[in-house]
C-alpha positions as CSV (number, residue, x, y, z in Angstrom):
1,X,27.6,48.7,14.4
2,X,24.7,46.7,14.8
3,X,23.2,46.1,18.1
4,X,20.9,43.1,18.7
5,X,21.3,42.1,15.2
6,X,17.9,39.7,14.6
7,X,16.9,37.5,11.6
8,X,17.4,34.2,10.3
9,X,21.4,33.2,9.6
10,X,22.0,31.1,6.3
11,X,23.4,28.3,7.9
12,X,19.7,28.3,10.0
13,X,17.8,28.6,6.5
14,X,19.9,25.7,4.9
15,X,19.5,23.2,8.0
16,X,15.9,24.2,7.8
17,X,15.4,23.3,4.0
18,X,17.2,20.1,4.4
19,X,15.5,18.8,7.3
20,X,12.2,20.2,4.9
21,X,13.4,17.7,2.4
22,X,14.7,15.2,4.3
23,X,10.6,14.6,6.0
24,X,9.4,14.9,2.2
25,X,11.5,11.7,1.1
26,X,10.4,10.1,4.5
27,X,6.7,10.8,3.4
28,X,7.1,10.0,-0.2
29,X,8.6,6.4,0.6
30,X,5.9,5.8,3.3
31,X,3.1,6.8,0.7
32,X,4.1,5.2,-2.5
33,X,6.9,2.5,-1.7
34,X,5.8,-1.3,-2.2
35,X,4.6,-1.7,1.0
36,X,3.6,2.0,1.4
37,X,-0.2,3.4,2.0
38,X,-1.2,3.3,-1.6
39,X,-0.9,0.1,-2.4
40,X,-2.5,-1.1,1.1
41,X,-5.4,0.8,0.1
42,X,-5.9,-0.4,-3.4
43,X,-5.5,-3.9,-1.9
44,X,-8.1,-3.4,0.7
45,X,-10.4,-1.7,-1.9
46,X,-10.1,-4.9,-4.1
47,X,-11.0,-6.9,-1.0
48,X,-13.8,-4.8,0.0
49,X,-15.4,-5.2,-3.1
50,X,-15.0,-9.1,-3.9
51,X,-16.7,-9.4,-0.4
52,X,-19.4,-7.6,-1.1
53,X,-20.1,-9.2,-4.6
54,X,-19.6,-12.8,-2.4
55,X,-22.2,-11.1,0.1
56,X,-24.9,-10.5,-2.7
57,X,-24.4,-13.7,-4.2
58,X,-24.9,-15.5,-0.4
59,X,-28.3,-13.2,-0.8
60,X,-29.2,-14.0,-4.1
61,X,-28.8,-17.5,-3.5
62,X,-30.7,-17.3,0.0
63,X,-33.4,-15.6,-1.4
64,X,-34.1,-18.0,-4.7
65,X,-33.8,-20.8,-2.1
66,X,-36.3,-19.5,0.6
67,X,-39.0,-18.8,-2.7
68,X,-38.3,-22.6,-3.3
69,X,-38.6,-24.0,-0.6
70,X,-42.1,-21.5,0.2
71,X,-43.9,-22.5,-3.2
């Protein structure tokens, strides 16, 4: 007989592999669901760069007005 019998049981493994998987779905949905990660980046990425382009039109248009008004 065994004494002191160490090592992982099966029914150890299998909880193990579905909690595993159960934390991958969880991450999955989080990442790339409607309202998920990815598409609050992209939207902030497409907000970032219309405010800059309005930004360097405000310039633009603030500079041709100060060489306007200083000729």
């Amino acid at each position: 007989m065994l004494k002191g019998k160490n090592g992982i049981t099966l029914v150890a493994l299998v909880i193990t592999i579905v909690i595993i998987i159960i934390l991958a779905t969880i991450t999955i949905k989080t990442v790339f669901d409607d309202n998920g990660i990815v598409p609050y980046a992209e939207k902030a990425k497409i907000e970032t760069e219309t405010s800059a382009d309005k930004e360097a039109l405000q310039m633009l248009y603030a500079e041709l007005y100060l060489k306007r008004t200083w000729c």
